[in-house]
N, C-alpha and C positions, 0 to 999 in steps of 0.2 A: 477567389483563388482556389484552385484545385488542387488535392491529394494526386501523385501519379503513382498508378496501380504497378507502373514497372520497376517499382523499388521492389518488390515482393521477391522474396527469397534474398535479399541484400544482406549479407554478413560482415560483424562488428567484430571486433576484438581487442581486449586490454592488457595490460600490462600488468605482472602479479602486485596485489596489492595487500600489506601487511596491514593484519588488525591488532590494531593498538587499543588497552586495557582502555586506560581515562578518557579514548574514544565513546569504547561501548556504554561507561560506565554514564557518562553526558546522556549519548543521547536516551538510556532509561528514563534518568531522570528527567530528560526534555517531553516524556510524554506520560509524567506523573507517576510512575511506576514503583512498586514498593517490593518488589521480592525478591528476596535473599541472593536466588539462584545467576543474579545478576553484579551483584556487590561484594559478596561473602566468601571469602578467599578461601574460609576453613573449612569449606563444605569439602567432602570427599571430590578428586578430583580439581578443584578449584571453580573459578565462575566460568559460565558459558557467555556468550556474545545474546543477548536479547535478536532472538529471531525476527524481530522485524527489523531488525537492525539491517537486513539485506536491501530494507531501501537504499543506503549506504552503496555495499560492496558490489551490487547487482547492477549498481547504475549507471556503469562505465559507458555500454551500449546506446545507454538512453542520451547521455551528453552527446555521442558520439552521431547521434539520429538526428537529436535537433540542430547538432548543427550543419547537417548536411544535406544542402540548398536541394539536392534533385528528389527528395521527397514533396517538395513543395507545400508541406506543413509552415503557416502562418504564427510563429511561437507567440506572438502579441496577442492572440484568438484562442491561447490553448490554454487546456483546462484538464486535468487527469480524469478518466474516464470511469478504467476499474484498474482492479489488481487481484492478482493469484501468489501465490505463492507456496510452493510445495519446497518442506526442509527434509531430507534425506540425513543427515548427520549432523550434529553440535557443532557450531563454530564455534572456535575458543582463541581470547586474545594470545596471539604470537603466530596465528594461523597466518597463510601465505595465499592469498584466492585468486585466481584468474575466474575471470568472465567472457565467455562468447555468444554473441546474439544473432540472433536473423528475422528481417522484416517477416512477417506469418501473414498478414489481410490490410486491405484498405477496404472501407465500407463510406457509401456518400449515402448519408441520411438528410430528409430535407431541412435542420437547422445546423447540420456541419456535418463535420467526417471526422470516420474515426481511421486513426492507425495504429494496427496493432504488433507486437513483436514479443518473442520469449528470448529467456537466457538460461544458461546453465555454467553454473560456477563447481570449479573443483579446485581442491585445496591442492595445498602442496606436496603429498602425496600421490595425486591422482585421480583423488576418491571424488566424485559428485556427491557435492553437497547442499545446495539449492537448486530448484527450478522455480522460474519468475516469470509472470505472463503480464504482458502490458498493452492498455490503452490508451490514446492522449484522446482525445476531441478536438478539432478544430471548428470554431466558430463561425469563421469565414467558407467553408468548403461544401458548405450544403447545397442542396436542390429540390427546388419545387416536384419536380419529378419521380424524387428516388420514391421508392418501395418498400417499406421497412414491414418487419418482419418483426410479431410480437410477441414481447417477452416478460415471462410473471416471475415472481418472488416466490419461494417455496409460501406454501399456505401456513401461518402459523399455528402449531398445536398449543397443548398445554405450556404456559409459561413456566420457566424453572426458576429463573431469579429475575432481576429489576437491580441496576446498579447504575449509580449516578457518576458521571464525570463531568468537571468546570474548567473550562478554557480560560486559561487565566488570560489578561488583556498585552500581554508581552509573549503565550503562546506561541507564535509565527515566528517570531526574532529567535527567539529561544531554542527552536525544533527545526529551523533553517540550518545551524551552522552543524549538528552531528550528522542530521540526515545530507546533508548536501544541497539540500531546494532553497538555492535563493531566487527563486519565478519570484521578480516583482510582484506580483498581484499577491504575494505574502507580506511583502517587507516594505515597500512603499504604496502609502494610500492614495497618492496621486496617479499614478502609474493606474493604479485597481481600479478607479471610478472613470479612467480616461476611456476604459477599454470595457464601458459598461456594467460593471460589478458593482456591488454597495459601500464598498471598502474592502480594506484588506480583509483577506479570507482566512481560514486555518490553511495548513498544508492536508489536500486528499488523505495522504497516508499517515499522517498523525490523527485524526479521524480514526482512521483504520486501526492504530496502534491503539487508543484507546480500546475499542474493539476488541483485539488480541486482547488486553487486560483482564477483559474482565468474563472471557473466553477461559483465560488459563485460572483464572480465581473461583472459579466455579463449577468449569467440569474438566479439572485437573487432578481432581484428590486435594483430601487436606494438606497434602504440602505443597502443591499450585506448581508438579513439574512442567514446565515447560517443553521438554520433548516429547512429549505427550501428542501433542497438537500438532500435527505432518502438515495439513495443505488446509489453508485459508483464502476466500476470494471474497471481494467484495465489490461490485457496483457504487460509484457513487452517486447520490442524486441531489444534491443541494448543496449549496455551500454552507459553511458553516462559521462564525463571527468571533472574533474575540470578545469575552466575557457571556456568551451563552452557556447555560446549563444542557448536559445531555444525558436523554437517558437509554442506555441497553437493556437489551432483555432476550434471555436464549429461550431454546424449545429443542425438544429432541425431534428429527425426522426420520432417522430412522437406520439401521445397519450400510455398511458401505467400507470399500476399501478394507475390512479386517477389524473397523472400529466402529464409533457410532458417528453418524452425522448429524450435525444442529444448526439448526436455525440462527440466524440474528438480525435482532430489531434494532435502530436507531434511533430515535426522531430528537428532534428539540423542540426548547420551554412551549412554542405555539401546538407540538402535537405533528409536526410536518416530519414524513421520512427523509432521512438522511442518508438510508443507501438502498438496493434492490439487490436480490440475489445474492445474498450475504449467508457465508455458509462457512460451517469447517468441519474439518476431521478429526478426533480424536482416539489415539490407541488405548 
């Protein structure tokens, strides 16, 4: 089954959608998260919305893509590819977000295709406050033929830190219902192995969220702001299991955007990467 390249510039759009506090305050905890900035009511200002929480509010477009037949995306074959995400301002529960998106590229690699699309949400004043870039994979869409075009991982320098996180074995279940991802291949193990997988997998972007974690715990300052960190993308390259141990590990690469850019490693317990081209920005 083929990607058709004439979805390309296809625009989405949702309907405003309020963020609700016990929302945000879930899905932290769905991806193990310990800081304050997220819980802690007394903090001057009050809590903000955990920034990857834009899986969430950014994802309108994305429902909105899969289910619509004339991309010709195989959703039983798909698989998250990467993600980007650039935060421009603090969301904060009671905030009001609209989302609009448009198809950007389709690429046929020979063991599938990718489709790709951004969004840009603005709150209820106006103000743009995410940009979100997205890949799916489709499994089915590939060709012997295609051409691909190669691509490296920043080179790692000196290591800064090394921080462990554990997939607890309910994971998947747990990080489904705040983020919004119930793709089978998360939630049902039959569904996962029918469609060639080893079982059910983590969710791409809880991956990624730990990621953030431990991003903002170590080159955020001692009190681990989280507005700190504007634009994060990551590559995924593996899936990842419930009850496997993972370990991160950043590296400076070097000035960019106003801030510094770093590296990031992933791998699990076998030593195997977990994502490529893993980077962010921090102010």
């Amino acid at each position: 089954m083929a990607l058709n390249p004439q979805v390309v510039g296809k625009r989405y759009k949702t309907d405003p959608q309020e963020i609700l506090q016990h929302e945000t305050i879930y899905y932290a905890l769905a991806y193990n998260e310990d800081n304050d900035a997220y819980y802690d009511n007394r903090r001057p200002g009050g809590i903000i919305c955990p920034p990857m929480y834009a899986v969430n509010y950014t994802a309108g477009p994305t429902a909105q893509i899969i289910g619509d037949e004339s991309t010709g995306l195989n959703f039983m074959m798909v698989v998250h590819y990467s993600q980007e995400f650039t935060w421009l301002k603090a969301v904060r529960p009671g905030d009001r977000l609209t989302t609009e998106g448009k198809i950007t590229h389709v690429e046929v690699r020979k063991k599938g295709g990718v489709l790709g699309w951004e969004t840009e949400t603005f709150n209820q004043k106006g103000e743009k406050v995410t940009i979100s870039k997205w890949e799916f994979f489709d499994r089915s869409a590939g060709s012997e033929t295609a051409v691909e075009a190669k691509r490296e991982s920043p080179k790692p320098g000196k290591i800064l830190y090394t921080q462990e996180m554990k997939v607890r074995n309910g994971q998947t279940w747990i990080y489904a219902e705040p983020s919004g991802d119930h793709n089978p291949i998360h939630i049902d193990p039959k569904f996962a192995t029918d469609v060639g997988l080893p079982g059910i997998i983590l969710q791409g972007l809880c991956t990624m969220a730990f990621g953030h974690k431990t991003l903002v715990d170590n080159f955020c300052g001692p009190e681990r702001n989280p507005e700190r960190l504007k634009r994060y993308r990551v590559q995924l390259a593996r899936p990842v299991l419930p009850g496997q141990k993972l370990t991160y590990q950043g590296f400076e690469i070097g000035k960019e955007e106003g801030g510094t850019k770093y590296g990031l490693i992933a791998k699990n317990e076998e030593g195997n990467d977990l994502l490529r081209d893993a980077w962010c920005i921090v102010v």
